[in-house]
Structures are given as C-alpha cells and as structure tokens.
C-alpha positions, 0 to 999 in steps of 0.5 A, spaced: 500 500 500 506 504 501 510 505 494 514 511 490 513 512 484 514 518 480 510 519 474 511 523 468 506 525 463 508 519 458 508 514 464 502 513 470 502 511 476 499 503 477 492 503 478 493 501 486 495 507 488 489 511 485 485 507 489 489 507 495 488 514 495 481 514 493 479 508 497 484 509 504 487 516 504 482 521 502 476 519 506 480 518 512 486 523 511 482 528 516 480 524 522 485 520 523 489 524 530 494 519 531 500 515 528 497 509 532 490 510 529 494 511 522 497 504 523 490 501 526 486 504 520 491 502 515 492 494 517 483 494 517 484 497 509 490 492 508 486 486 510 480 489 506 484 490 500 488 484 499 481 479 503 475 482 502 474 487 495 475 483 489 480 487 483 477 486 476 484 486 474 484 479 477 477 477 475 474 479 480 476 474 486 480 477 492 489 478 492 490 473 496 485 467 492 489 469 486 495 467 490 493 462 493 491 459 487 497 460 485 501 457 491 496 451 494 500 451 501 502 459 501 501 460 510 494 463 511 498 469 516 499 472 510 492 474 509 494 481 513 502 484 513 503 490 518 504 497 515 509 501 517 511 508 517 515 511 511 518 517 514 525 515 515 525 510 510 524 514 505 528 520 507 534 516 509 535 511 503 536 517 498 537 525 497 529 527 497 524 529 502 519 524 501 515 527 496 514 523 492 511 518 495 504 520 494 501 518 487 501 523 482 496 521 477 491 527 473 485 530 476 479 527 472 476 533 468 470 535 471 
C-alpha cells in the first residue's frame, strides 16, 4: 500500500495507488489524530484490500485467492502484513524529502 513512484506525463502511476488514495487516504486523511490510529486504520484497509474487495484486474476474486491459487500451501498469516511508517525510510535511503511518495496521477476533468 506504501510505494514511490514518480510519474511523468508519458508514464502513470499503477492503478493501486489511485485507489489507495481514493479508497484509504482521502476519506480518512482528516480524522485520523494519531500515528497509532494511522497504523490501526491502515492494517483494517490492508486486510480489506488484499481479503475482502475483489480487483477486476484479477477477475474479480480477492489478492490473496489469486495467490493462493497460485501457491496451494502459501501460510494463511499472510492474509494481513503490518504497515509501517515511511518517514525515515524514505528520507534516509536517498537525497529527497519524501515527496514523492504520494501518487501523482491527473485530476479527472470535471
């Protein structure tokens, strides 16, 4: 759910980071109050992306069905990895500020 990218205009973010904005930050963005909170909120929408909503990309089954039918014996506490902040990695592993971290994609024309 965490990733860097910096998109161009000849190349576009991957269609996960749209939906994490749309679907995770923007409406929760505002009422989150802690970094405990963030995290809180965050395994809740981790668990929910990859178990419960189904990605058409995928044909319409679940993350986690597509690879455990590609991995039969894949262990079942992998249904949910932990969020981690990503202040201090991404400003010590590279010369940036961490800007780029969010998606930058295109406004919708209205």
């Amino acid at each position: 759910m965490f990733r860097t990218i910096r998109a161009t205009p000849k190349k576009t973010p991957p269609r996960s980071h749209r939906t994490d904005d749309e679907e995770f930050y923007i409406p929760r963005a505002f009422n989150i109050t802690s970094e405990q909170q963030l995290l809180d909120e965050a395994m809740g929408y981790v668990y929910y992306y990859n178990n419960v909503r189904e990605h058409s990309s995928l044909g319409y089954i679940t993350p986690f069905e597509a690879l455990s039918n590609q991995l039969p014996n894949l262990h079942q506490g992998i249904h949910a990895p932990p969020p981690f902040l990503l202040d201090n990695v991404s400003t010590d592993i590279g010369p940036w500020s961490g800007y780029n971290l969010l998606a930058h994609y295109p406004s919708p024309s209205v």
